[in-house]
BAPA-307420 format. One record per atom (N, C-alpha, C, CB): residue in one letter; residue number from 0; x, y, z; chain; atom name. Coordinates in steps of 0.2 Angstrom, whole numbers. Glycine has a CB too. Layout:
<pabas>
   aa     i    east   north      up   ch   at
    A   NUM       X       Y       Z    A   CA
...
</pabas>
This chain:
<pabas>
   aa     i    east   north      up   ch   at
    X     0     443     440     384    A    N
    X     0     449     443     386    A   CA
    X     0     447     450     389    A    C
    X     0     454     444     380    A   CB
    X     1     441     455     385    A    N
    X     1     438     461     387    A   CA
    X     1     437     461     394    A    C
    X     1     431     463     383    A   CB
    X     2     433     455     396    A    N
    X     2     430     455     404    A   CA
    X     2     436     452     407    A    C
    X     2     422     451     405    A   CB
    X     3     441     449     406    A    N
    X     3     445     445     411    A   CA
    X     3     450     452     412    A    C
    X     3     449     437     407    A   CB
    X     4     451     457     408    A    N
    X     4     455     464     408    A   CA
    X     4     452     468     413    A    C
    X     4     455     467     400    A   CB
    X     5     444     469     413    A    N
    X     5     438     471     416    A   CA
    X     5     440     470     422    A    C
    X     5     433     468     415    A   CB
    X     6     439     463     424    A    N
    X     6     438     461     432    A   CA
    X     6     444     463     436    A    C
    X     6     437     454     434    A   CB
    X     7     449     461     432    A    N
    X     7     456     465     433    A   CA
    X     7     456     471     437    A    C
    X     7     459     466     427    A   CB
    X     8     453     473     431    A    N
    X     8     454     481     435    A   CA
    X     8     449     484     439    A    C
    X     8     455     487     429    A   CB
    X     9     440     480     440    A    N
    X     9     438     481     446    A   CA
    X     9     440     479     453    A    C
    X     9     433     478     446    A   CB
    X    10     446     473     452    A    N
    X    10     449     471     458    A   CA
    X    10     455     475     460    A    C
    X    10     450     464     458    A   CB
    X    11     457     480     455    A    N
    X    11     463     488     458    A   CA
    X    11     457     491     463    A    C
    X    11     464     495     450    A   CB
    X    12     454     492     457    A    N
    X    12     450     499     460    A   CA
    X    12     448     498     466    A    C
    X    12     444     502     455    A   CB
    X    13     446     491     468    A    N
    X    13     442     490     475    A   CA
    X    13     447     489     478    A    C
    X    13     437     484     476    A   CB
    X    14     453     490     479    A    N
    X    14     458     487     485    A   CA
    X    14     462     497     486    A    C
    X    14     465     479     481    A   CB
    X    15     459     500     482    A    N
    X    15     463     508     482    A   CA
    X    15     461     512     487    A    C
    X    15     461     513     476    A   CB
    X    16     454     510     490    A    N
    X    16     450     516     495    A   CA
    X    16     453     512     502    A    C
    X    16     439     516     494    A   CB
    X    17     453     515     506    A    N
    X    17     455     516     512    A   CA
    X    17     449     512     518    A    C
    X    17     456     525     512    A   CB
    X    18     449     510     523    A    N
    X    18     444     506     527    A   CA
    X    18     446     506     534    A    C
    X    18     443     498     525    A   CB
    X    19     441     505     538    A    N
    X    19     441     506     547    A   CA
    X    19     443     501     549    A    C
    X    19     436     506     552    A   CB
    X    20     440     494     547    A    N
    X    20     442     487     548    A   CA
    X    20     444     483     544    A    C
    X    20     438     485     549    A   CB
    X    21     449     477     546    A    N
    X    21     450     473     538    A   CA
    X    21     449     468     543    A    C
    X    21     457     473     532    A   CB
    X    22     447     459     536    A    N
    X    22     445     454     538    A   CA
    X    22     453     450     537    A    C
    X    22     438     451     533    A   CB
    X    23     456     452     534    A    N
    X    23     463     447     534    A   CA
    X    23     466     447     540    A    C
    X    23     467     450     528    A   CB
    X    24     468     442     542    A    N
    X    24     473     440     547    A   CA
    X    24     471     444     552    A    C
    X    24     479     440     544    A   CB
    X    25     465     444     556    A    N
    X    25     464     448     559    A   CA
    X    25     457     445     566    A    C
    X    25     463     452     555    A   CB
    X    26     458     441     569    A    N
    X    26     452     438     574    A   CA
    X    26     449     441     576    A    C
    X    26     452     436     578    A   CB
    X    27     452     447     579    A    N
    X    27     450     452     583    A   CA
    X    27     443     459     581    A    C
    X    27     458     455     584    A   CB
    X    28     444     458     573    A    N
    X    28     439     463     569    A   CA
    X    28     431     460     573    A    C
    X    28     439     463     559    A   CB
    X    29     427     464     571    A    N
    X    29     421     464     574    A   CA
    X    29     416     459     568    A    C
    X    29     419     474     576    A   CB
    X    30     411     457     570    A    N
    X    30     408     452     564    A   CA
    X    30     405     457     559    A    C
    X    30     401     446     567    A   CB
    X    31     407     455     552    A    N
    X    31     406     458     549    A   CA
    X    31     398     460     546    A    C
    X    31     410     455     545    A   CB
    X    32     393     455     547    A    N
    X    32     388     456     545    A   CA
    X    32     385     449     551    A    C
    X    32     389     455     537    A   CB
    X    33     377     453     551    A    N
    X    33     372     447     553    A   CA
    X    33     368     444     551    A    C
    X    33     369     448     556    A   CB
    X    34     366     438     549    A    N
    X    34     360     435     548    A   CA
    X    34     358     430     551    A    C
    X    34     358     434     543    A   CB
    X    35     350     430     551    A    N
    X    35     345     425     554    A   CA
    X    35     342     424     550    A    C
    X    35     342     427     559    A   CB
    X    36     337     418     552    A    N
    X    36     330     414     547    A   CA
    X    36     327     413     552    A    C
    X    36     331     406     542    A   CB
    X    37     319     417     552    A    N
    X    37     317     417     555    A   CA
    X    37     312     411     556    A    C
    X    37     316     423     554    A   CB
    X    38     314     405     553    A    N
    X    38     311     399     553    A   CA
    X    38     315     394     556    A    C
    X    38     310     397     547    A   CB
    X    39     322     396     558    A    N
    X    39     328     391     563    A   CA
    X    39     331     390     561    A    C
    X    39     327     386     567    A   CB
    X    40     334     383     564    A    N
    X    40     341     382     561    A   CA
    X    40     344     380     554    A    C
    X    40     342     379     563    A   CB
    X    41     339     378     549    A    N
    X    41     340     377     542    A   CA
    X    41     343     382     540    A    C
    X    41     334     376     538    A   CB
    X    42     348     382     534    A    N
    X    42     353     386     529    A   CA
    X    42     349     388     525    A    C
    X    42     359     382     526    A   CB
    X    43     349     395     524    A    N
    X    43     346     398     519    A   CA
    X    43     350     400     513    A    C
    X    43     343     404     522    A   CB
    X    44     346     398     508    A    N
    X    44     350     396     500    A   CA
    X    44     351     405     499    A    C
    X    44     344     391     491    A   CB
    X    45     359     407     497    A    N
    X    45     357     415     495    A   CA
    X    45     364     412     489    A    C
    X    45     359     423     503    A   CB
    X    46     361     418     485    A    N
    X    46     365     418     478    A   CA
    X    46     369     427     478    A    C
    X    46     359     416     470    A   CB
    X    47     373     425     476    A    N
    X    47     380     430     477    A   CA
    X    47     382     432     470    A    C
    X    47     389     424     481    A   CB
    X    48     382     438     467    A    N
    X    48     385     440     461    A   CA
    X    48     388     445     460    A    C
    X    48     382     441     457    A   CB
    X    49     394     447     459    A    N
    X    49     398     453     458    A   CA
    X    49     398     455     448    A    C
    X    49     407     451     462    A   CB
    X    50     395     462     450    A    N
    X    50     394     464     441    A   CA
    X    50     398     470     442    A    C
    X    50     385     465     437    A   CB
    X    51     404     467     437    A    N
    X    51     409     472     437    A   CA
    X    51     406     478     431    A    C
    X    51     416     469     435    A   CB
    X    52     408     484     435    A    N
    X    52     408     490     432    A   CA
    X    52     412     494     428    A    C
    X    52     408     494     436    A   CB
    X    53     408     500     422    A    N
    X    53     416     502     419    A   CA
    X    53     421     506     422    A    C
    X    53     416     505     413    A   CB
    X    54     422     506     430    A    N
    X    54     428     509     432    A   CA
    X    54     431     502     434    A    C
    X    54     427     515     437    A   CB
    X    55     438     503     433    A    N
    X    55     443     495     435    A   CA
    X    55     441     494     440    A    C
    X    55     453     494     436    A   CB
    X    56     441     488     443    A    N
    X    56     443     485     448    A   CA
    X    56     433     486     454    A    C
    X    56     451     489     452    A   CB
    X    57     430     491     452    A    N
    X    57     424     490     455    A   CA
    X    57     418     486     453    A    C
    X    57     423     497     456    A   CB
    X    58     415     483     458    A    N
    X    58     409     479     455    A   CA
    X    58     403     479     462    A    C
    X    58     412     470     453    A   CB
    X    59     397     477     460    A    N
    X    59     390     477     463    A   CA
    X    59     391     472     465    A    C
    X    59     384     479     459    A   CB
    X    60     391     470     470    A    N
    X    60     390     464     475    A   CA
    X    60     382     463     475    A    C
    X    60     393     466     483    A   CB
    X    61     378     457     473    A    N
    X    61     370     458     476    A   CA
    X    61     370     451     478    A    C
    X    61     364     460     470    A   CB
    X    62     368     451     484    A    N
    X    62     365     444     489    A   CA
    X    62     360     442     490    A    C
    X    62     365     443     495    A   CB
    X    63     358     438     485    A    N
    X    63     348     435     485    A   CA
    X    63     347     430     490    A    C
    X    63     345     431     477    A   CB
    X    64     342     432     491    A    N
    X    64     339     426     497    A   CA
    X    64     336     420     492    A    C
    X    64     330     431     503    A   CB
    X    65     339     417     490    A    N
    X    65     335     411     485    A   CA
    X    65     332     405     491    A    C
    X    65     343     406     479    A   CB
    X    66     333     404     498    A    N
    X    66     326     402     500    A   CA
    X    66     320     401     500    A    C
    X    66     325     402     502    A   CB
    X    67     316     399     506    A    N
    X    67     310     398     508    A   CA
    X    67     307     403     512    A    C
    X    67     309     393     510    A   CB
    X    68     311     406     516    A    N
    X    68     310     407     523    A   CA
    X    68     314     416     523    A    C
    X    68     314     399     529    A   CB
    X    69     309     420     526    A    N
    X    69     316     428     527    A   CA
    X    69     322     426     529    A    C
    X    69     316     434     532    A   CB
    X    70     328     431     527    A    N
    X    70     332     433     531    A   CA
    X    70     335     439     533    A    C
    X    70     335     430     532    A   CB
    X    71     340     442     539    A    N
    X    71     341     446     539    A   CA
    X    71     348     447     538    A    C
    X    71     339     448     544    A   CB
    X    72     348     451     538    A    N
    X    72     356     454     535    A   CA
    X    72     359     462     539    A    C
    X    72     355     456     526    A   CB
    X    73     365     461     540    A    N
    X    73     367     468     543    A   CA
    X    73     373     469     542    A    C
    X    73     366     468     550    A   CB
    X    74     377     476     540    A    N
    X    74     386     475     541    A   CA
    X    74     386     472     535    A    C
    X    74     389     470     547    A   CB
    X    75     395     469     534    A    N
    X    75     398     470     529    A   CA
    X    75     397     460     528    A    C
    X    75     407     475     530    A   CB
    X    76     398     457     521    A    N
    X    76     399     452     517    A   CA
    X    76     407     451     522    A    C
    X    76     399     453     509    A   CB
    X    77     408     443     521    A    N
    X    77     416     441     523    A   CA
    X    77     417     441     515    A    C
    X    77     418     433     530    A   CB
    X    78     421     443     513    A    N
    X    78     427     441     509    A   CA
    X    78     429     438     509    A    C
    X    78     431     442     508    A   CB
    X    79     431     431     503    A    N
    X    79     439     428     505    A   CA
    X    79     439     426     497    A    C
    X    79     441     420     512    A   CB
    X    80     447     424     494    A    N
    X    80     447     423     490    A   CA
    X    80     452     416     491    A    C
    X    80     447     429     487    A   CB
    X    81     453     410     484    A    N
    X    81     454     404     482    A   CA
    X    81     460     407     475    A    C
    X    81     447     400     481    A   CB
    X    82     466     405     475    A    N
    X    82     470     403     469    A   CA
    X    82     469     399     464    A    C
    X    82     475     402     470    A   CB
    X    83     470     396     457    A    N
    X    83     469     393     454    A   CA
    X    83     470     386     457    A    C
    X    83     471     395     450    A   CB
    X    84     474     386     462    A    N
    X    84     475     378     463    A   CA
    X    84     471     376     469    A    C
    X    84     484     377     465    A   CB
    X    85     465     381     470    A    N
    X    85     462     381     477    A   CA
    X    85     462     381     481    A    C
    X    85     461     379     478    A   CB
    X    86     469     382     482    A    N
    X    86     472     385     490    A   CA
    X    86     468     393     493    A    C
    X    86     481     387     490    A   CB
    X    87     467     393     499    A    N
    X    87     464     401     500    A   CA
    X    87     472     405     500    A    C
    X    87     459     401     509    A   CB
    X    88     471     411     498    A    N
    X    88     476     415     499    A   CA
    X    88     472     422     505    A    C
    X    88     478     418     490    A   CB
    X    89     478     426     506    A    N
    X    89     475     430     513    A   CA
    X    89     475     439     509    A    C
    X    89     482     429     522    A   CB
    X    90     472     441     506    A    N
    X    90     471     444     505    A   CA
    X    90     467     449     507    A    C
    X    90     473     444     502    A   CB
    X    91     469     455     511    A    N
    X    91     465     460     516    A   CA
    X    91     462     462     512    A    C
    X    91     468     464     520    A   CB
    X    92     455     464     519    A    N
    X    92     449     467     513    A   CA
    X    92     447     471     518    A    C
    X    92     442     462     508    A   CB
    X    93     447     477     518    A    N
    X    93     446     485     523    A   CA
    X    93     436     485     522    A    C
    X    93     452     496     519    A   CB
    X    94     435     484     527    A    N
    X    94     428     488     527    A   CA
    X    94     427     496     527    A    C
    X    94     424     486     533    A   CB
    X    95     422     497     523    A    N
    X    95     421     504     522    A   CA
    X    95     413     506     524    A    C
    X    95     424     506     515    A   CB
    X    96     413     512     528    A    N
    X    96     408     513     528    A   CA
    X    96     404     518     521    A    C
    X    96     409     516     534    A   CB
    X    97     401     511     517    A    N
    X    97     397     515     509    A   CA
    X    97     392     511     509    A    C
    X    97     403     514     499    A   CB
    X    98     390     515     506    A    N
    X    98     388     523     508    A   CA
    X    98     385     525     517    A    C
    X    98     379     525     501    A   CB
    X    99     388     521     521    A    N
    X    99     385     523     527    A   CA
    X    99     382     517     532    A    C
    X    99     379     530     524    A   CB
    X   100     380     516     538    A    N
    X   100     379     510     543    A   CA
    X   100     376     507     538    A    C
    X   100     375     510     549    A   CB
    X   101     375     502     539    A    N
    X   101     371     496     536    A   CA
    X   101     365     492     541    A    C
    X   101     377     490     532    A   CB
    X   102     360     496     536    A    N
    X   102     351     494     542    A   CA
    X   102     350     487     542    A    C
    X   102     342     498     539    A   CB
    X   103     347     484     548    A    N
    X   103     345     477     548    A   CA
    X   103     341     478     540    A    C
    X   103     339     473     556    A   CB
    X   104     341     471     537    A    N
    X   104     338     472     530    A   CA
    X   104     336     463     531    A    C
    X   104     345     475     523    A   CB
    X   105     329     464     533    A    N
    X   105     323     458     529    A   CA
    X   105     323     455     524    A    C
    X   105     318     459     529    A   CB
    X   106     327     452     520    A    N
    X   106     326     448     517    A   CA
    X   106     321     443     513    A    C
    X   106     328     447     519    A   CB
    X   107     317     444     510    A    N
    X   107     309     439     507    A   CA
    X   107     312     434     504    A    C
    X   107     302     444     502    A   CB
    X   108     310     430     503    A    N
    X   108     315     424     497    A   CA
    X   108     312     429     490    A    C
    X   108     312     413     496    A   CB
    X   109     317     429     486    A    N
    X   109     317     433     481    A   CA
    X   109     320     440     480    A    C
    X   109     311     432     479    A   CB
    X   110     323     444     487    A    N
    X   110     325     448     488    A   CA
    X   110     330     450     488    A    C
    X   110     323     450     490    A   CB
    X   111     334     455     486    A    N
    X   111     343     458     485    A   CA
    X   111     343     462     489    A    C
    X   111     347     461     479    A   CB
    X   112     350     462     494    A    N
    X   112     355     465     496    A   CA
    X   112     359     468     492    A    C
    X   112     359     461     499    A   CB
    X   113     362     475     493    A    N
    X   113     370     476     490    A   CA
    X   113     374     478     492    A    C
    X   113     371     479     486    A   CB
    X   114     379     479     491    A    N
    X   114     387     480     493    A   CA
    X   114     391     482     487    A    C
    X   114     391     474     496    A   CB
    X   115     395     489     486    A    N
    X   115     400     489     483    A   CA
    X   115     407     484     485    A    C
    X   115     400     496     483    A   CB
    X   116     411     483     479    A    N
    X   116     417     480     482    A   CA
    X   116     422     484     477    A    C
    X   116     418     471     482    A   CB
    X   117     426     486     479    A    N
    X   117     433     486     476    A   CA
    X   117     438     482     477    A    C
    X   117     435     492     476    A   CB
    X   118     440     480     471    A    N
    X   118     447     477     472    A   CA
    X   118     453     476     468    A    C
    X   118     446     471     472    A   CB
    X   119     459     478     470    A    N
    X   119     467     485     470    A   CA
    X   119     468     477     465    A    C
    X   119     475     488     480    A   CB
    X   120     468     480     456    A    N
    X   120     471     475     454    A   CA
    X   120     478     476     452    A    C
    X   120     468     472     449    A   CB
    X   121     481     472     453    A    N
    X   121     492     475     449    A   CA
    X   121     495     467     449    A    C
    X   121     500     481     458    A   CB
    X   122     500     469     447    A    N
    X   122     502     462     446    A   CA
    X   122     511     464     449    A    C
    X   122     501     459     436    A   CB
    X   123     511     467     456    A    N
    X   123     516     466     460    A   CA
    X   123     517     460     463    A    C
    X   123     516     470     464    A   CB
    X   124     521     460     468    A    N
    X   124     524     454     474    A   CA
    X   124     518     451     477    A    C
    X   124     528     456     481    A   CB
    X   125     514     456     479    A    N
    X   125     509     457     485    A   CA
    X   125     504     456     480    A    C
    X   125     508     464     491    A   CB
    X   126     500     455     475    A    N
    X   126     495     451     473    A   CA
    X   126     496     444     472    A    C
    X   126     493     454     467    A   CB
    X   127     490     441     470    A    N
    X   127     490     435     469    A   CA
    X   127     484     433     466    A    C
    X   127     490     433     474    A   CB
    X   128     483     428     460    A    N
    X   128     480     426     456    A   CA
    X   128     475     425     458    A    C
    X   128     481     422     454    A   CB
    X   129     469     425     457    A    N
    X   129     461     422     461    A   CA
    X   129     458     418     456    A    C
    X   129     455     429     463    A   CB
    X   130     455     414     456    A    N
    X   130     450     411     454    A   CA
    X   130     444     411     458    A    C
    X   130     453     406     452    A   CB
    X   131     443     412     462    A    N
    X   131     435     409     465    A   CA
    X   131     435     417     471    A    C
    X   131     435     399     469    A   CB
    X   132     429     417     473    A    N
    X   132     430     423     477    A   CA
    X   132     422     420     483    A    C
    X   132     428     433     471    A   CB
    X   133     421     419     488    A    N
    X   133     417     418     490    A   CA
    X   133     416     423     495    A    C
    X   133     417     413     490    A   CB
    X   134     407     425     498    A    N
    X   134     406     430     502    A   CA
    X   134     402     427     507    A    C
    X   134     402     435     499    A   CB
    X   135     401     429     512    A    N
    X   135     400     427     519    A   CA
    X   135     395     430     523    A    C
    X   135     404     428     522    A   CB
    X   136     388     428     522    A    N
    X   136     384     433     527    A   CA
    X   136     383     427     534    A    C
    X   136     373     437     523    A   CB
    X   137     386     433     541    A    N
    X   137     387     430     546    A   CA
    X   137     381     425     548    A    C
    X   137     389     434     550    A   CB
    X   138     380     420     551    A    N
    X   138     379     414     553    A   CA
    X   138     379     411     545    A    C
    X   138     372     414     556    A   CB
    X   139     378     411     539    A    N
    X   139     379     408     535    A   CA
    X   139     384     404     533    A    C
    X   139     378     412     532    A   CB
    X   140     384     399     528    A    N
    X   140     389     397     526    A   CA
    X   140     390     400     520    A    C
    X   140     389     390     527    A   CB
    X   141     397     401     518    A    N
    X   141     400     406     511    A   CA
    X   141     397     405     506    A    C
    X   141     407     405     509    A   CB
    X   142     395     408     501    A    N
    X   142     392     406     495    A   CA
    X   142     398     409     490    A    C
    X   142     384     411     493    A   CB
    X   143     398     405     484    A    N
    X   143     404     408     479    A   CA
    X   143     399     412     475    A    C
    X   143     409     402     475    A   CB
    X   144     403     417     473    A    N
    X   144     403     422     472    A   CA
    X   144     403     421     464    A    C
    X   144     407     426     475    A   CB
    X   145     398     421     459    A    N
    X   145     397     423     454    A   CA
    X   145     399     430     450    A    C
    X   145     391     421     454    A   CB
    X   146     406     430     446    A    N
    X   146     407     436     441    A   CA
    X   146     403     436     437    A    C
    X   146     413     437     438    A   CB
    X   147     401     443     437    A    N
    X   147     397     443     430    A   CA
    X   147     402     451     426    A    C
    X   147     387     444     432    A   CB
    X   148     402     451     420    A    N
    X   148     406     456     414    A   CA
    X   148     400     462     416    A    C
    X   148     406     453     404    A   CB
    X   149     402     468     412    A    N
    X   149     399     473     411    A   CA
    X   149     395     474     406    A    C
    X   149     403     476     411    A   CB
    X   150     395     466     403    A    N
    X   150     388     465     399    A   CA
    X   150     385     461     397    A    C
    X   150     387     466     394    A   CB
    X   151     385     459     405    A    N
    X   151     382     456     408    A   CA
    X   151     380     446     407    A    C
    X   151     377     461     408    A   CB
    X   152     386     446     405    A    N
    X   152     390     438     406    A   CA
    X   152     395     435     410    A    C
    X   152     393     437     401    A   CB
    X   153     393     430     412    A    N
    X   153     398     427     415    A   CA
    X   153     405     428     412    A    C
    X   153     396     421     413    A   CB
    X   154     410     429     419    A    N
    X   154     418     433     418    A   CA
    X   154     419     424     418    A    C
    X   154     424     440     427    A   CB
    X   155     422     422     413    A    N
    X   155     426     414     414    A   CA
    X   155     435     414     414    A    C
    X   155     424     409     407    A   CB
    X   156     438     411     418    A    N
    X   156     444     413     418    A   CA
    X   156     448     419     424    A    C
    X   156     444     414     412    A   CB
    X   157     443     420     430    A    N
    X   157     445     425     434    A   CA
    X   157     451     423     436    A    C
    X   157     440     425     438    A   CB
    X   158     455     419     436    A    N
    X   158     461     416     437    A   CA
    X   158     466     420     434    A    C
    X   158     461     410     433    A   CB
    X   159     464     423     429    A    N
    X   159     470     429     427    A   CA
    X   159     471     436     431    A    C
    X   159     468     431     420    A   CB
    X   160     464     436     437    A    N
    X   160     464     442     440    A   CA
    X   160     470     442     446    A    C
    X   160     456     443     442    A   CB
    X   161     473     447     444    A    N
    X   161     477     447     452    A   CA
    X   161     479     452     456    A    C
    X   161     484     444     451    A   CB
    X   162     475     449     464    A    N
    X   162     473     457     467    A   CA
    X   162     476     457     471    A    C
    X   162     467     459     470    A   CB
    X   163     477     463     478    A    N
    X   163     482     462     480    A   CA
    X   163     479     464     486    A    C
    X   163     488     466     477    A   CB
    X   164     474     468     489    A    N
    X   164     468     471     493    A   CA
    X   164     462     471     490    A    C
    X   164     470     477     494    A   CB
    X   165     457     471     493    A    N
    X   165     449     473     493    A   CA
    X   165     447     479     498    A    C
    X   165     444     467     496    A   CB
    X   166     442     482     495    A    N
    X   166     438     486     500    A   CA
    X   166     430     483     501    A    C
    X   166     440     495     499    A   CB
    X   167     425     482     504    A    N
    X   167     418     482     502    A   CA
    X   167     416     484     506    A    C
    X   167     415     477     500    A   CB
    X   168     410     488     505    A    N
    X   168     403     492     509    A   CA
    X   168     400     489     512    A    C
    X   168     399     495     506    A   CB
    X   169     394     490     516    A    N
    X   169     391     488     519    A   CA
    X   169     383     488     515    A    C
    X   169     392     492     524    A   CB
    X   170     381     483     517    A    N
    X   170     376     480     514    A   CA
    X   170     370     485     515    A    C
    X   170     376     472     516    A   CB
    X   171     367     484     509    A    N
    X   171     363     490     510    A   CA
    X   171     354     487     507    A    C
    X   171     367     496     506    A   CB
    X   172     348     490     505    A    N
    X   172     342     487     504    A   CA
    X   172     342     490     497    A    C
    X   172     336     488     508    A   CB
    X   173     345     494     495    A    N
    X   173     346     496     485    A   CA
    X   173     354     498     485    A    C
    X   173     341     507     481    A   CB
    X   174     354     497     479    A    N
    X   174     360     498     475    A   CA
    X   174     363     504     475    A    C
    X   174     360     496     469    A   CB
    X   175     356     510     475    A    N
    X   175     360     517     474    A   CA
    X   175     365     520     480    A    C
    X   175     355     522     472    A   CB
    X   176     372     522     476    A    N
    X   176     376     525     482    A   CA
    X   176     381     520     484    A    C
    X   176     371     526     490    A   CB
    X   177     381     512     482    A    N
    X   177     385     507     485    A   CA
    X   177     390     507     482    A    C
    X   177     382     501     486    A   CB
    X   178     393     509     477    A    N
    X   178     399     509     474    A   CA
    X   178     403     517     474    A    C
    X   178     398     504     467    A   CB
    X   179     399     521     478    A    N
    X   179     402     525     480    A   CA
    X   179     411     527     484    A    C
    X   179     398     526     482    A   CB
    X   180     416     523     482    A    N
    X   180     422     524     488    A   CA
    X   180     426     529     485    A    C
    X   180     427     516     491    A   CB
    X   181     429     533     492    A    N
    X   181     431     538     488    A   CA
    X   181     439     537     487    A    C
    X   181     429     545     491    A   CB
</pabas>
């Protein structure tokens, strides 16, 4: 109940900060992020984990290269999120510049990316239930997004979480500085 209260309120806190760009309902925004495998066209396995923090609603985004082969990375994760019944739901997610551009980042298999995310949890009109959250490094196909608690277990039951906005940073080569939004 502790971490499902948790995630909750990481997903407030990530939808409160302010952003230049958002991915929701929007074609026109610029690609969020880049990557390549510098081995061709094969899909590179990456693993996705958001570990929520003890302020509501914020969590550590980290993107492992669980391949064979490098890759690169640049710019912001896509965002999207799924309701319990599986349907996608559209909730906007503002890119923020946190802590600042985001450098091409090389990738070794076995290596992390990060990204702060915040996400506006409330239980108004304009939220909506989530169960599943999946992240997007461009050319990639989505990986779902593993919650993890703030001690560091598995969040089960994200389903209770109900957000209304995101914001997330720009992927970066360390953690420090990335859940900085102001």
């Amino acid at each position: 109940m502790r971490v499902t209260i948790l995630a909750a309120a990481v997903v407030a806190a990530l939808t409160a900060c302010g952003a230049t760009t958002s991915d929701a309902g929007s074609d026109s925004a610029p690609p969020s992020t880049t990557a390549t495998s510098s081995t061709g066209p094969q899909e590179p396995a990456v693993k996705v984990e958001l570990t929520f923090q003890d302020k509501p609603g914020l969590g550590l985004l980290a993107a492992t290269n669980e391949g064979s082969a490098p890759i690169t990375v640049q710019g912001w994760p896509k965002l999207a999120f799924t309701n319990p019944a599986g349907e996608a739901v559209a909730i906007p997610v503002e890119r923020k510049l946190v802590p600042g551009e985001g450098p091409p980042i090389t990738l070794q298999p076995g290596q992390t990316a990060f990204a702060g995310v915040k996400l506006d949890e409330d239980d108004d009109t304009k939220s909506f239930a989530i169960d599943e959250m999946t992240a997007e490094l461009p050319g990639l196909t989505p990986a779902t997004v593993r919650f993890v608690g703030t001690d560091g277990k598995p969040v089960t039951g994200p389903g209770r979480i109900k957000v209304s906005d995101a914001e997330v940073g720009t992927l970066q080569p360390v953690a420090q500085g990335v859940l900085v939004f102001d």
